[in-house]
Steps between C-alpha positions, in 0.01 A plus 500: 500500500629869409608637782269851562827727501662380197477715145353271236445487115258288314594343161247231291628154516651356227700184397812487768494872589465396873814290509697738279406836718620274826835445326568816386401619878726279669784582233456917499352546829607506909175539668186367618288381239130331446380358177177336483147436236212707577194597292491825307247724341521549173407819271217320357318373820625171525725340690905347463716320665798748590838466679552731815884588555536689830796689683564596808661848407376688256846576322505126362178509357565806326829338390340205437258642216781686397764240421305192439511377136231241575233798533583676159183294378246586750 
């Protein structure tokens, strides 16, 4: 469960993505992290399956969206 003090992005799940962002994390990163599936809203008033990445400052997320090639496609 996402801790209620963390900074968090949502991204829609695709093929792998979940694995991939953890990797890249654990490679580029030094703090506190949570990644986890939750269900998102979409534009057109359904629903999707997203992944939740969450930090505990908000400096990594920010550097996070930044730097991460995975996200260039969402």
């Amino acid at each position: 469960m996402l801790p209620p003090h963390f900074e968090y992005a949502s991204f829609p799940l695709s093929y792998n993505l979940e694995r991939s962002i953890e990797k890249w994390i654990v490679d580029n990163l030094k703090g506190r992290y949570y990644i986890g599936r939750d269900i998102g809203v979409k534009s057109d008033e359904g629903i999707e399956v997203v992944i939740k990445v969450g930090f505990e400052t908000a400096r990594e997320l920010s550097y996070f969206n930044l730097a991460c090639p995975l996200l260039k496609y969402h």
